[in-house]
C-alpha positions in Angstrom: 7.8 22.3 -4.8 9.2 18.8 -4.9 10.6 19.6 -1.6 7.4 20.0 0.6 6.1 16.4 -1.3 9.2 14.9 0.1 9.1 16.0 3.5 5.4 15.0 3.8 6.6 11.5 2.5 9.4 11.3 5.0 7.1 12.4 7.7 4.7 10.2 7.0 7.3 7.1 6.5 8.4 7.9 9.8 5.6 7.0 11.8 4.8 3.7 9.8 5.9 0.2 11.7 8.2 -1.8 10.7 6.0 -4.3 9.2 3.9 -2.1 7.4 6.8 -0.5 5.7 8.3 -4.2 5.0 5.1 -5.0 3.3 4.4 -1.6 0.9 8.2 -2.0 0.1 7.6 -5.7 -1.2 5.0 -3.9 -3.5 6.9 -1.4 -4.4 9.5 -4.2 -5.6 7.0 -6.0 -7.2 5.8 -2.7 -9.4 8.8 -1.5 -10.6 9.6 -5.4 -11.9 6.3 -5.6 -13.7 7.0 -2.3 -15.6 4.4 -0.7 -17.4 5.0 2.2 -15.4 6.1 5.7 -16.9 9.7 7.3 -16.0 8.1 9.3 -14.0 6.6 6.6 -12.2 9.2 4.6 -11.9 11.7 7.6 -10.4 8.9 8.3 -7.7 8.6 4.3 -7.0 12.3 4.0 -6.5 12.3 7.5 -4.5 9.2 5.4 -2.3 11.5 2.5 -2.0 14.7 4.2 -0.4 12.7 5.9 1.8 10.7 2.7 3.1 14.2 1.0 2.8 15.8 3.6 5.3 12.3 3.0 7.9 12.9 -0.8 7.9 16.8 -0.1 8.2 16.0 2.5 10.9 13.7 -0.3 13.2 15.9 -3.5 12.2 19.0 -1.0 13.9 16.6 -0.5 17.3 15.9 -4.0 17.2 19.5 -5.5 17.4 20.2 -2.6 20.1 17.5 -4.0 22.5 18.7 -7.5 21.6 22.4 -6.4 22.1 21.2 -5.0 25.7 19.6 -7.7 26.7 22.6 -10.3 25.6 24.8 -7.8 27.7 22.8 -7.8 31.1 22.9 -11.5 32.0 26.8 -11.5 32.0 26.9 -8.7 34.5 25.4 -11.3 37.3 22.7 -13.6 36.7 23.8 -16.6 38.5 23.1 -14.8 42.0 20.0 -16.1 42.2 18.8 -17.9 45.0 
C-alpha cells in the first residue's frame, strides 16, 4: 500500500512552512551524501527530497507573486499623494 504512505507524506508536506521544509531538505541532502544508507533508504530519501523540493518550489512561486503585485501597484498611481 505504497500509495496511502505517499499521500500521508504529501499531506503532511503540505502543511509544513517554507522554512521548515528548506531545513529537513538540507538534511535530506546531507544523508544521501554521507551514504551508509540501504537502497531502500536511499529511494525513500530521494522520494522525501522531491516532495520537500516541490513545498519549497510551491512557497518560493507565492512569494514572487506577492512581490510581483506589490511592484505592480505603485505604477498604477502613487505619486498622487498629497
Amino acid at each position: 500500500m505504497t500509495d496511502d504512505g505517499t499521500a500521508a507524506t504529501a499531506a503532511a508536506t503540505g502543511t509544513l512552512g517554507y522554512e521548515q521544509a528548506r531545513d529537513e531538505l538540507i538534511e535530506v541532502v546531507r544523508r544521501l551524501e554521507a551514504g551508509g544508507t540501504t537502497l531502500e533508504e536511499s529511494l525513500a530519501l530521494w522520494e522525501r527530497g522531491e516532495e520537500l523540493a516541490k513545498v519549497c518550489r510551491h512557497w518560493l512561486e507565492g512569494a514572487r507573486a506577492r512581490l510581483d503585485a506589490a511592484l505592480a501597484r505603485p505604477q498604477d498611481g502613487g505619486d498622487d499623494e498629497g
